[in-house]
ZAMARGU-4260 file (C-alpha; in steps of 0.2 Angstrom, whole numbers, plus 5000, padded with zeros to 4 digits):
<rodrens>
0) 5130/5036/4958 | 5128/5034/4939 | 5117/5020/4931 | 5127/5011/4916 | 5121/5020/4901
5) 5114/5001/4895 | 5101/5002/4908 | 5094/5020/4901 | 5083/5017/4888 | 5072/5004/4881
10) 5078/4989/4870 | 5072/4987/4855 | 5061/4971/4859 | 5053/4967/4874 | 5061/4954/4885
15) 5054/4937/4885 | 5036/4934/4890 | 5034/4921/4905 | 5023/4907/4901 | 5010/4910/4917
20) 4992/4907/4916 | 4981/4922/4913 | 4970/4929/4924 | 4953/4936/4923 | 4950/4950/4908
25) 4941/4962/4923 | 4942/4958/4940 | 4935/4966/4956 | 4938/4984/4958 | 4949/4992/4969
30) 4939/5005/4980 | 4947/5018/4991 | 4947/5017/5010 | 4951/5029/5024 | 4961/5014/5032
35) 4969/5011/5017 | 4975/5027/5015 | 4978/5036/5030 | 4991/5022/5039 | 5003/5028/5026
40) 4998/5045/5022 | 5012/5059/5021 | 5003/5071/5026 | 4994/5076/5045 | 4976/5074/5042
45) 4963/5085/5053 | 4947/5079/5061 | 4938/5091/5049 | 4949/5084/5031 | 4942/5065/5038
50) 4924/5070/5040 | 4924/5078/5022 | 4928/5063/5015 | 4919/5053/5027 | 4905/5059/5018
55) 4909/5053/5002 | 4917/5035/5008 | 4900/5033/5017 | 4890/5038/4999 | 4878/5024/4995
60) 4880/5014/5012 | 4864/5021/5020 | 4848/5011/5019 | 4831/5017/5021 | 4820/5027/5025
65) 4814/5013/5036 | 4796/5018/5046 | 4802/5022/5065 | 4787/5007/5070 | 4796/4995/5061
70) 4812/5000/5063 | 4809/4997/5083 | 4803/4979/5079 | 4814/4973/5067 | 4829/4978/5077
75) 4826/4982/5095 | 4808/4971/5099 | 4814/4959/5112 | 4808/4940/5112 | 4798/4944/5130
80) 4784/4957/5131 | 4789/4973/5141 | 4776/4984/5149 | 4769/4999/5139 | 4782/5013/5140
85) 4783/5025/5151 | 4774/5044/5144 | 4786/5057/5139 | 4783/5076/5140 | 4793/5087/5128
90) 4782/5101/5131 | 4798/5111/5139 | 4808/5109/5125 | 4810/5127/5117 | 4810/5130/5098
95) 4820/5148/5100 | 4832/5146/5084 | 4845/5142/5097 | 4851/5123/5098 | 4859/5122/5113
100) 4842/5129/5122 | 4835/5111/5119 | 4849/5102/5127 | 4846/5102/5144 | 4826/5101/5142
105) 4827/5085/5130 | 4838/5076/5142 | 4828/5081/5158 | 4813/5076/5150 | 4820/5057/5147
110) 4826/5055/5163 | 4813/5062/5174 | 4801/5052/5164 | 4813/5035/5169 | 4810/5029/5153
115) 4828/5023/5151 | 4831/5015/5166 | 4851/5012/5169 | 4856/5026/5159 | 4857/5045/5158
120) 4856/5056/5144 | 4868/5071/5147 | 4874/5085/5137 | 4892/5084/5133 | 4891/5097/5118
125) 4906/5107/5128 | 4915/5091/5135 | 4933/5086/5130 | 4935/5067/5127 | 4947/5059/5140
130) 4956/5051/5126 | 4958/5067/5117 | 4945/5063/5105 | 4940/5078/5099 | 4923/5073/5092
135) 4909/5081/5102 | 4893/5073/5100 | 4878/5082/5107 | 4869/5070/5123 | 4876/5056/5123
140) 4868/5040/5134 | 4879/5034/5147 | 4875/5022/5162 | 4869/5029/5177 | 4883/5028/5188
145) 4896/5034/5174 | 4908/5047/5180 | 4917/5052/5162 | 4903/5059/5153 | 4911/5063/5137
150) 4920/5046/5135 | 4920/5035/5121 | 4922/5020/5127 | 4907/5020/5140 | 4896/5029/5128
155) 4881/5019/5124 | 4873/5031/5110 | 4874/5048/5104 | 4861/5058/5101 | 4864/5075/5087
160) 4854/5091/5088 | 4850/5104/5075 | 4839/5119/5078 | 4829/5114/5060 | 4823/5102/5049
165) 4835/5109/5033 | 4851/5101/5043 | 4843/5082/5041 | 4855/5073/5030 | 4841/5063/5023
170) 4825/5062/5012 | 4809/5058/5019 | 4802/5045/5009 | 4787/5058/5003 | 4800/5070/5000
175) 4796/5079/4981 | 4815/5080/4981 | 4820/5061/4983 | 4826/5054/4968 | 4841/5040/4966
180) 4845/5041/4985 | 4840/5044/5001 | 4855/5056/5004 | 4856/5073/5005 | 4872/5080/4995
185) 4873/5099/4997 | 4875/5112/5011 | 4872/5109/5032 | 4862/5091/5027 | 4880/5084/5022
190) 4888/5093/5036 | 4878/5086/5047 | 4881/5068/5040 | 4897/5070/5040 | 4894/5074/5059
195) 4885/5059/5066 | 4897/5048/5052 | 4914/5053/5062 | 4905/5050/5078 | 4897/5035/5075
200) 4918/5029/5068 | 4924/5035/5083 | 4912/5024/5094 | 4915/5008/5085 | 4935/5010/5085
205) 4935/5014/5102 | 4923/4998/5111 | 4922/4980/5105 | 4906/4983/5096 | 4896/4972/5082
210) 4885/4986/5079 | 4879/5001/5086 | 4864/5014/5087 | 4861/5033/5087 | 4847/5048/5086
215) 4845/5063/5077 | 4835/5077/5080 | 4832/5093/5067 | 4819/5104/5075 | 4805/5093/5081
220) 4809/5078/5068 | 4817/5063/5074 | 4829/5049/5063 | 4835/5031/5071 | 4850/5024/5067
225) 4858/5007/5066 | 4876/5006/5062 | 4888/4992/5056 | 4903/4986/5045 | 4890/4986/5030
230) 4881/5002/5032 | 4869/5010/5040 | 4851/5007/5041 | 4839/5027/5042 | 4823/5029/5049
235) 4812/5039/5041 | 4809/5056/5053 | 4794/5060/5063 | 4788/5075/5075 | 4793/5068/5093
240) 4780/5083/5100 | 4764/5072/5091 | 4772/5054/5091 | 4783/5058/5107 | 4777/5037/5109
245) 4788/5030/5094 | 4806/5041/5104 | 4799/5037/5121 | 4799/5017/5115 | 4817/5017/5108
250) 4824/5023/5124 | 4811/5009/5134 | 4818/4994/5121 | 4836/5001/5125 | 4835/5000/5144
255) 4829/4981/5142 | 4840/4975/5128 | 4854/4965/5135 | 4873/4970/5131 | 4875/4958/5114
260) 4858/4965/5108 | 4864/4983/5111 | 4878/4978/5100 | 4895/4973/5111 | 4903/4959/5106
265) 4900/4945/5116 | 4918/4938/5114 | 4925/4952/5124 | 4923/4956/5141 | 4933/4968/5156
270) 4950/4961/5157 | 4952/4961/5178 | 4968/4971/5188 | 4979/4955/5190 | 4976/4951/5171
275) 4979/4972/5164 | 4998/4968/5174 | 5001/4953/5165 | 5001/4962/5149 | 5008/4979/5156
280) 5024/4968/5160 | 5024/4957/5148 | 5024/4974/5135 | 5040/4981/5146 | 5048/4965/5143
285) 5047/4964/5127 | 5052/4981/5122 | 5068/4980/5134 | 5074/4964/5124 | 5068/4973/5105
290) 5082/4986/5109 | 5091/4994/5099 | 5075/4989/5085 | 5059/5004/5086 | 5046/4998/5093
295) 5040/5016/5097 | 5023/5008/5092 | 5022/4999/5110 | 5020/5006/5123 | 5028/4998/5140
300) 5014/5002/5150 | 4994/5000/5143 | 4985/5019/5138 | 4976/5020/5155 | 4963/5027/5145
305) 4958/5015/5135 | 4949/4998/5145 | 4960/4982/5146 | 4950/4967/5140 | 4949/4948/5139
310) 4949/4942/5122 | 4943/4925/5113 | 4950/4919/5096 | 4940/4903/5092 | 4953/4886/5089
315) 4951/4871/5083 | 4952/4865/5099 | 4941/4876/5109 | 4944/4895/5112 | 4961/4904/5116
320) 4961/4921/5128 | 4970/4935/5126 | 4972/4951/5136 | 4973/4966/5125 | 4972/4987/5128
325) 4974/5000/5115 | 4978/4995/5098 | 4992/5000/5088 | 4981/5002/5075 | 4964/5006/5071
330) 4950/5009/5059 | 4944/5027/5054 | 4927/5022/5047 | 4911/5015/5055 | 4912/5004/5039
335) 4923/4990/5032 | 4935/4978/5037 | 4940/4991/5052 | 4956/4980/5053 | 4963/4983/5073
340) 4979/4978/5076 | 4987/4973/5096 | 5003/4968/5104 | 4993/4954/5115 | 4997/4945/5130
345) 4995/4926/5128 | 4987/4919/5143 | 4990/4900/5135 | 5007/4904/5130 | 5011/4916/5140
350) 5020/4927/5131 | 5015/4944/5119 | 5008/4940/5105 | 5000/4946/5087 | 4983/4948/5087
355) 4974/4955/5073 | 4952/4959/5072 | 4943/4964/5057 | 4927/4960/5047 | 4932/4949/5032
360) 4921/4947/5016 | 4910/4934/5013 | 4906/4933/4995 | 4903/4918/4987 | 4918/4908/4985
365) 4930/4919/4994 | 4942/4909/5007 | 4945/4916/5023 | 4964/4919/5029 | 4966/4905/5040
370) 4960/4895/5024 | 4974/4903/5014 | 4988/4899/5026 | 4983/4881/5024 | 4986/4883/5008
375) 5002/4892/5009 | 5007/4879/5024 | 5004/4863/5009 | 5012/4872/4997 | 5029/4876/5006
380) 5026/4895/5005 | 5043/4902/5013 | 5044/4919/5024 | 5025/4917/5031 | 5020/4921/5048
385) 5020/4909/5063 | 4998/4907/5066 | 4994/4903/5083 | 4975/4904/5080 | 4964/4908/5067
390) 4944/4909/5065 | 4925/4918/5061 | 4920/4922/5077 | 4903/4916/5083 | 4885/4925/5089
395) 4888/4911/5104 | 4907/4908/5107 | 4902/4891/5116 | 4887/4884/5105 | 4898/4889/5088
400) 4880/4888/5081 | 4880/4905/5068 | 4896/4919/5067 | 4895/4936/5070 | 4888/4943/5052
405) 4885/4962/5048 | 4864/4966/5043 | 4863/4980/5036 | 4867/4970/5020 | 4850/4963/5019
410) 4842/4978/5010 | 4854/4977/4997 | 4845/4982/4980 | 4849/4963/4975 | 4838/4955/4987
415) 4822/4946/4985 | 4808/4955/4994 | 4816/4972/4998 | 4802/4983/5006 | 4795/4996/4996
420) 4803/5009/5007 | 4819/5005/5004 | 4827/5017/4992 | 4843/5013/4980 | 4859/5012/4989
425) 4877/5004/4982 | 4877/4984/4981 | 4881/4981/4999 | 4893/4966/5007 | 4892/4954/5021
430) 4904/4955/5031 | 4911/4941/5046 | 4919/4944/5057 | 4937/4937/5063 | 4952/4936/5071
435) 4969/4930/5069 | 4983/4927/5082 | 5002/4925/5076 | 5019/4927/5084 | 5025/4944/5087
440) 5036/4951/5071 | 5047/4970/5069 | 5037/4981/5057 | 5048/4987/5043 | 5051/5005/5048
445) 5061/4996/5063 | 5075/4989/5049 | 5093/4993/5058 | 5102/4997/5042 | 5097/4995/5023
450) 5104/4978/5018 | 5089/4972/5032 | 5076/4982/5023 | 5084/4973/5006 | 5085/4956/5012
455) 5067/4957/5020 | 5059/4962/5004 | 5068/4951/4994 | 5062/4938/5005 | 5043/4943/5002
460) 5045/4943/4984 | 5052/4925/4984 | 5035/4920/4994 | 5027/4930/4982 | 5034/4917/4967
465) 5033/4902/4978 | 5012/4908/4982 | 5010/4911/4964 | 5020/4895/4955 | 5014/4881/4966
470) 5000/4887/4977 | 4990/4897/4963 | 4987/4910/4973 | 4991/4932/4973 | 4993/4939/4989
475) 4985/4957/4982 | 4988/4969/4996 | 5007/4969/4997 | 5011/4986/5008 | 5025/4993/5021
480) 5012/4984/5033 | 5013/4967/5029 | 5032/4965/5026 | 5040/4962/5044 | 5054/4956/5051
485) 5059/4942/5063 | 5070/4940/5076 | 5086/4934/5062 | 5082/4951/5052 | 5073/4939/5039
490) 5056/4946/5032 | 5038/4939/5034 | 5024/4942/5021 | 5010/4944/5031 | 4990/4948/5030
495) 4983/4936/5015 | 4967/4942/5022 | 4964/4948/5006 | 4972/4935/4994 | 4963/4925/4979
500) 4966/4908/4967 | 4974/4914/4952 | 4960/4913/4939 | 4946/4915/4951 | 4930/4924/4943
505) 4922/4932/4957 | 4904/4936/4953 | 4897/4942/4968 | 4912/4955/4978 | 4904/4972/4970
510) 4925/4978/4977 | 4938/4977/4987 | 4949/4986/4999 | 4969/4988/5003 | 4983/5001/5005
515) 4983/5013/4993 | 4999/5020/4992 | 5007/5003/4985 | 4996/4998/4973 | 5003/4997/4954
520) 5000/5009/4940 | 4988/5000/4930 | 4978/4995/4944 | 4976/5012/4950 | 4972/5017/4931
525) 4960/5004/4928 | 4953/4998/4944 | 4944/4983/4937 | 4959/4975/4927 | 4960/4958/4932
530) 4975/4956/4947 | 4988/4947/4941 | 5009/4943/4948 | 5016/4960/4941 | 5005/4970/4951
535) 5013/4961/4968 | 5028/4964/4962 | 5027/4981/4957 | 5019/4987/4974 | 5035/4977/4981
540) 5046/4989/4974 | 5034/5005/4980 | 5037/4999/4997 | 5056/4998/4993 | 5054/5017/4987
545) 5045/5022/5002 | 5057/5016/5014 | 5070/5022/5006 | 5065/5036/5006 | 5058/5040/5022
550) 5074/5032/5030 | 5091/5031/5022 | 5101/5047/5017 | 5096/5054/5000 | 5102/5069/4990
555) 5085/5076/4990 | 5081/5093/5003 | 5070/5095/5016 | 5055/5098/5004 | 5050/5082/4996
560) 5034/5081/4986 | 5022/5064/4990 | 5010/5068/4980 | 5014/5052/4968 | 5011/5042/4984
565) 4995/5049/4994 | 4986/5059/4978 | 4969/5054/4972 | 4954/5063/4961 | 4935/5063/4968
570) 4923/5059/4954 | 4909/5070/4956 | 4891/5071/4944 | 4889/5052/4945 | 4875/5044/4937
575) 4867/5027/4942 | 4874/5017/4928 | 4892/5021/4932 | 4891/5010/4947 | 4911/5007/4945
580) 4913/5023/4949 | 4901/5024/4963 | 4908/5011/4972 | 4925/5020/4969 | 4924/5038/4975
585) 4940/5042/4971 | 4953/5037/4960 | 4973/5037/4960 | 4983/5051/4950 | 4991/5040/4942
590) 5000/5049/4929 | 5009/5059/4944 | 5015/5040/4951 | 5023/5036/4932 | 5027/5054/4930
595) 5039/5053/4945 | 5043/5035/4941 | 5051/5038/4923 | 5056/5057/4926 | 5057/5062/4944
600) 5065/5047/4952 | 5079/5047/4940 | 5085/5064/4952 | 5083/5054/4966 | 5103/5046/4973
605) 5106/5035/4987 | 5121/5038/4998 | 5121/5019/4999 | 5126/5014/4985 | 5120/4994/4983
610) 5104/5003/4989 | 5106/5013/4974 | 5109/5005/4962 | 5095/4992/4965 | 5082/5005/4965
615) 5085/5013/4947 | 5087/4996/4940 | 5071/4990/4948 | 5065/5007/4941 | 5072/5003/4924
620) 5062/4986/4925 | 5047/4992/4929 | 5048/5009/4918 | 5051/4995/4902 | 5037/4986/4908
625) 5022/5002/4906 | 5033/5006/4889 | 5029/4990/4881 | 5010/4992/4889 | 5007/5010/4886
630) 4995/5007/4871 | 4982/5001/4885 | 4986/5016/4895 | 4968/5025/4887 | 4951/5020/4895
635) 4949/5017/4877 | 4958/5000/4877 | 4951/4993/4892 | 4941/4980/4882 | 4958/4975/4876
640) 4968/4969/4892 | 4973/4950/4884 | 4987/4959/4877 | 4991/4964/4895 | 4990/4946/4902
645) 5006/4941/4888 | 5017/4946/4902 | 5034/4953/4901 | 5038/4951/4919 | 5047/4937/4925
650) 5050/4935/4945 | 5066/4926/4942 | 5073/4944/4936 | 5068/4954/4948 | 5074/4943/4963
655) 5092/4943/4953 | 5093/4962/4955 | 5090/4959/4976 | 5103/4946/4977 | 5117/4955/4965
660) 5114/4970/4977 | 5114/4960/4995 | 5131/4952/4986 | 5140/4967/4988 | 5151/4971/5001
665) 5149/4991/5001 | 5132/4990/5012 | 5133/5001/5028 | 5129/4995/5045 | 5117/5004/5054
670) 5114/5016/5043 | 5095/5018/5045 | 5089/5036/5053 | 5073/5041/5060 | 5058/5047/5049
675) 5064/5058/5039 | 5046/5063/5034 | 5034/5061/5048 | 5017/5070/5042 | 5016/5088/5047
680) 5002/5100/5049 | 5001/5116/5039 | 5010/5125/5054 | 5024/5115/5054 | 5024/5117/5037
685) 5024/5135/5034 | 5037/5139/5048 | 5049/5128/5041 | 5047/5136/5024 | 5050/5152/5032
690) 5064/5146/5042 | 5071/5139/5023 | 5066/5156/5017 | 5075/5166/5030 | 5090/5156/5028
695) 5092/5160/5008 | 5088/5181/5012 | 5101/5179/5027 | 5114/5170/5012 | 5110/5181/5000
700) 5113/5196/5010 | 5130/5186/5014 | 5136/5184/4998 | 5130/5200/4992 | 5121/5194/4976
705) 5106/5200/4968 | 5095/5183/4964 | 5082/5180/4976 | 5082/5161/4972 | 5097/5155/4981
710) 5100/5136/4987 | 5107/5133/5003 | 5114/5119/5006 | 5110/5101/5000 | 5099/5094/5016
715) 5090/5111/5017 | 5092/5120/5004 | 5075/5127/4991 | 5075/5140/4978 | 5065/5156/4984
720) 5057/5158/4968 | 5050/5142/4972 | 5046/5146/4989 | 5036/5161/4980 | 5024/5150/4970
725) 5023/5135/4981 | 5006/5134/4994 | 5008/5124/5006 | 4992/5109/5007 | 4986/5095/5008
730) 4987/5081/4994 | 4967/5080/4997 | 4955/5090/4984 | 4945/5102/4992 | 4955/5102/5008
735) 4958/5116/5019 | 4976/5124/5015 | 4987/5135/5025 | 4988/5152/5017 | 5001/5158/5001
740) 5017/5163/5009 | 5019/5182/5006 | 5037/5185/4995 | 5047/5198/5005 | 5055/5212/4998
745) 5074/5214/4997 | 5082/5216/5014 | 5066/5211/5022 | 5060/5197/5033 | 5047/5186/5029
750) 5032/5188/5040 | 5033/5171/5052 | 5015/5161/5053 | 5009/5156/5068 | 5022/5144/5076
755) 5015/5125/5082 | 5021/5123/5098 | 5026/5106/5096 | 5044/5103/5089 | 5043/5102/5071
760) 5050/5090/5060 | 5064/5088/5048 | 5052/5088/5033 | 5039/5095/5020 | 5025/5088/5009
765) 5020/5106/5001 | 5022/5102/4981 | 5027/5113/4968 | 5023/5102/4950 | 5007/5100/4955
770) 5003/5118/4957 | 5010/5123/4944 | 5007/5109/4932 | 4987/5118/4933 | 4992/5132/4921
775) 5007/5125/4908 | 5012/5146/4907 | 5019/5148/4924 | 5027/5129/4923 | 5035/5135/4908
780) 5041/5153/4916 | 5046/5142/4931 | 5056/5127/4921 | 5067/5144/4914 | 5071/5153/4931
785) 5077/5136/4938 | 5086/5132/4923 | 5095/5151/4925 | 5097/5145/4943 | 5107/5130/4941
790) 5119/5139/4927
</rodrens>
């Protein structure tokens, strides 16, 4: 479908500016998570990739060196005196150079000694998780009568081993080489961070937890740990043969602690057999009635291998309980907001149910969500979600005398009275933490056909306008997440968990999180530009993009580059001052999003065609609004964003480009298909670009005709010559990639990789551009033999 030729360049003038009040000149930065990356990501992501940037989303969260003594009584001394602790004799343990020697020794010498009564430590070093977790900690402390070692969610604490000191991820705080922070960067030390990082993620995500603890032993030297949404708080080491008292007291504290001092949350206990069927059926139910919408999220019956539990969400009223098992999704990171999200079973309505957990920030002046649903609520916000409940959870759920806060936080540098041993680390947050209960909406993925994806954006953006205009307030994380649908095939505009007043100066939020793949391109450019309507809008129509692309029938093939989605750059060489940066590890790409917004998207056609034509003119919109910005697209003119804030945007316009489309009669029904780009690991990857490749020989040969760069077909179809120069890899820098496909001679076969067993998807995320975009030669060299091609 062709776009009128009035729509295809840029008017003279800009349109007219709508009169809005401007927001701030710099606003909180916008850091990169692993939640708010991964849930969207185009691309399968390996335990390995997630610890490699584990490490560098973790930077600056670790506090210490504490001294061991004080650590033990600042966070495990109980109010009653215990008894001396048992002796330990680590005499047996061998120093041979060989790690796995120590294990059995270290953990016979802590139980025999019945210093932790209650609990075992075992070695699970060669265990497979029950869940299929394949993060393998060393020992691991369990209770006595356990029968699944190597389980997560039983796991009290894990205890890592290294055979020498060079693998401890951290300064001592005598250490010649400490500096700025207390983090090693280079070599087996960051390995080994990365290590107990992933494990110490994967504990928290799997057990109702408010914080957590762990060990770490490099040779004979010794490191505590205490984990939580903040960061972590480190010991400094010492040599557990001489001081074997200070290893033998944490294990005697542990035993006596009771379960809320060992870090479970209070709020949640076993759900019992009678209460797991209520949710069990109740889950079956619900999907039978969903039909013919995907619900592939749900399971009918609860993942027996994940506990059932009771769960309370505080009311105004009193407290409401839920029944809840495996969450449909989950937090990657031991640190922040670690968002969980459940179908629940409603024991007071009795009914499934909504129910969302996560750790909101507290700085000063910031509203929590159920505050900004009353807001919404007074202000006749359309399109929001129904809230059954709403509330900070407390330390005692029946005093409501103090909420559940994070601690780590208390030895950020701008605190009165930090110890002398406490070394510079990033401006840490307090976190609270909360849930939120609401009736039970359709993702967005799940639309029937394309006029219901349409009309159930359209309908956030009105409550965008209506939030903005008389409620004052942006919504600021606007994903494919938080659009759903109801039961009429109307949208919702959910999770305002991280909404804020318009022209609220936040002074003490050092950043803040949200889905990356959605967010505009100014913001992703310049993090700390002050938030303002456009960029709710903008990320509106990325979500439109995405879904379209992923499922409705385009003209594009098989391989389809996501890069302009999913890519970012890691800063690396960081110095103190550039605490912007610091906070902000990584940053978006995003000259490849604009690239494909004014160039490459211009190739992309709809079979739809109200679908079509919407998108290019929503692209036209948006394209004319960076043209008319594009002198503030250098970091140079960052002090200069007031000339941003004279807004060419107007809502109005944008909504009159949904409701001319929905007004037409040419929409399909049910055209929605199923992902037609479901991440794929570099297996799957490579054999489909063989099979593509084996294709275009076998054609070739067919046709007899000499070009070794033959198309075939319009839904799986690539140019050989591009299959020659393409590698097949991750969007992540530094990532493992699958190797180069070797170019076969004439009358050859391609050599097949390695085939994944599993089926492999109809899609690819390899890229082309971006490879060859790194030396302008070969794209140029490239650019002719396709131009030769398409002649």
């Amino acid at each position: 479908m062709s776009i009128p030729s009035d729509h295809t360049t840029h008017s003279d003038s800009p349109p007219p500016a709508n009169p809005e009040p401007p927001p701030d000149d710099e606003g909180t930065p916008y850091k990169f998570t692993l939640q708010g990356w991964i849930q969207w990501c185009n691309k399968y992501i390996y335990y390995d990739d997630l610890r490699e940037m584990l490490i560098e989303e973790m930077t600056g969260l670790f506090v210490g060196p504490m001294p061991p003594h004080n650590f033990i009584d600042a966070l495990m001394r109980l109010k009653k005196k215990l008894k001396a602790a048992p002796k330990v004799d680590f005499s047996e343990v061998p120093f041979t150079g060989v790690e796995k020697d120590m294990y059995e020794p270290l953990c016979n010498a802590i139980n025999d000694s019945l210093v932790c009564p209650g609990f075992k430590l075992v070695d699970v070093s060669s265990s497979v998780d029950k869940n299929g977790i394949r993060l393998r900690p060393d020992l691991v402390l369990v209770p006595t009568d356990a029968k699944d070692m190597m389980d997560y969610t039983i796991m009290e604490f894990f205890v890592e081993v290294k055979v020498a000191k060079p693998a401890d991820p951290f300064y001592d705080i005598n250490s010649k080489a400490l500096k700025e922070t207390i983090e090693k960067m280079k070599g087996d030390s960051a390995e080994t961070r990365g290590q107990i990082t992933s494990y110490a993620a994967a504990l928290l995500s799997r057990q109702h937890r408010t914080f957590a603890f762990s060990i770490t032993i490099c040779g004979q030297y010794v490191r505590f740990f205490r984990w939580d949404r903040a960061g972590c708080i480190v010991s400094d080491t010492f040599n557990f043969l001489e001081d074997s008292h200070l290893l033998a007291e944490f294990f005697w504290c542990y035993a006596h602690m009771t379960r809320e001092q060992r870090g479970f949350d209070p709020t949640v206990v076993p759900a019992s057999a009678a209460q797991a069927k209520l949710l069990s059926d109740a889950l079956s139910q619900y999907i039978k009635e969903s039909r013919p919408r995907n619900v592939s999220y749900l399971q009918p019956k609860p993942d027996s291998t994940y506990p059932i539990s009771k769960m309370q969400v505080p009311t105004t009223n009193g407290i409401r309980e839920l029944i809840v098992g495996k969450p449909f999704q989950d937090s990657n990171s031991p640190c922040g907001r670690a968002t969980r999200a459940y179908a629940a079973y409603d024991l007071v309505e009795k009914k499934v149910v909504f129910a969302k957990d996560y750790w909101r920030d507290e700085g000063k002046g910031l509203l929590s969500e159920a505050e900004f649903y009353d807001i919404l609520k007074q202000s006749n916000v359309p399109f929001l979600p129904e809230v059954i409940a709403a509330g900070d959870l407390y330390v005692k759920p029946k005093q409501r005398n103090a909420c559940q806060k994070t601690y780590t936080q208390k030895y950020s540098p701008s605190r009165a009275n930090r110890p002398k041993w406490c070394q510079p680390c990033a401006e840490l947050r307090t976190l609270v933490h909360c849930r939120v209960v609401q009736k039970l909406t359709f993702p967005l993925p799940s639309a029937l056909s394309s006029k219901e994806a349409v009309q159930t954006i359209r309908d956030a953006i009105e409550a965008l306008k209506v939030a903005y205009h008389h409620g004052k307030v942006f919504h600021r994380d606007i994903s494919t997440g938080n659009i759903m649908i109801d039961e009429s095939g109307r949208g919702i505009l959910n999770d305002w968990d991280h909404a804020q007043k318009v022209g609220f100066k936040n002074i003490t939020q050092t950043y803040q999180t949200g889905v990356w793949q959605f967010r505009s391109i100014l913001l992703l450019r310049h993090p700390k530009k002050g938030h303002d309507i456009h960029d709710d809008l903008e990320s509106s129509f990325w979500v439109l993009l995405y879904i379209s692309l992923h499922y409705f029938e385009h003209n594009q093939g098989i391989i389809l580059d996501f890069s302009f989605f999913d890519e970012y750059k890691k800063h690396v060489g960081l110095k103190k001052q550039e605490e912007d940066v610091r906070d902000n590890c990584y940053s978006m790409k995003s000259s490849s999003r604009k690239s494909f917004l004014t160039d490459g998207l211009a190739d992309v056609q709809w079979k739809c065609a109200p679908l079509n034509k919407l998108i290019h003119g929503l692209r036209i919109f948006f394209e004319d609004y960076l043209f008319y910005h594009s002198r503030q697209d250098d970091d140079k003119h960052m002090a200069s964003f007031k000339d941003i804030q004279e807004k060419t945007v107007q809502v109005d316009v944008i909504l009159n480009l949904f409701d001319s489309a929905l007004a037409s009669n040419d929409w399909p029904e049910n055209d929605a298909l199923s992902d037609q780009y479901p991440p794929m690991t570099d297996k799957q990857t490579a054999q489909l670009l063989h099979d593509l490749e084996s294709r275009a020989i076998a054609s070739a040969a067919r046709k007899k005709k000499k070009s070794t760069a033959l198309a075939v077909g319009r839904r799986a179809s690539v140019p050989s010559t591009a299959l020659g120069c393409m590698r097949i890899r991750s969007c992540i820098p530094g990532i493992r990639s699958s190797k180069r496909l070797a170019q076969p001679k004439n009358g050859q076969q391609a050599p097949a990789p390695e085939a994944e067993p599993s089926q492999l998807p109809m899609s690819s995320h390899g890229t082309v551009k971006r490879r060859l975009n790194e030396d302008p030669a070969k794209l140029s060299s490239f650019r002719s033999k396709r131009a030769k091609i398409a002649k």
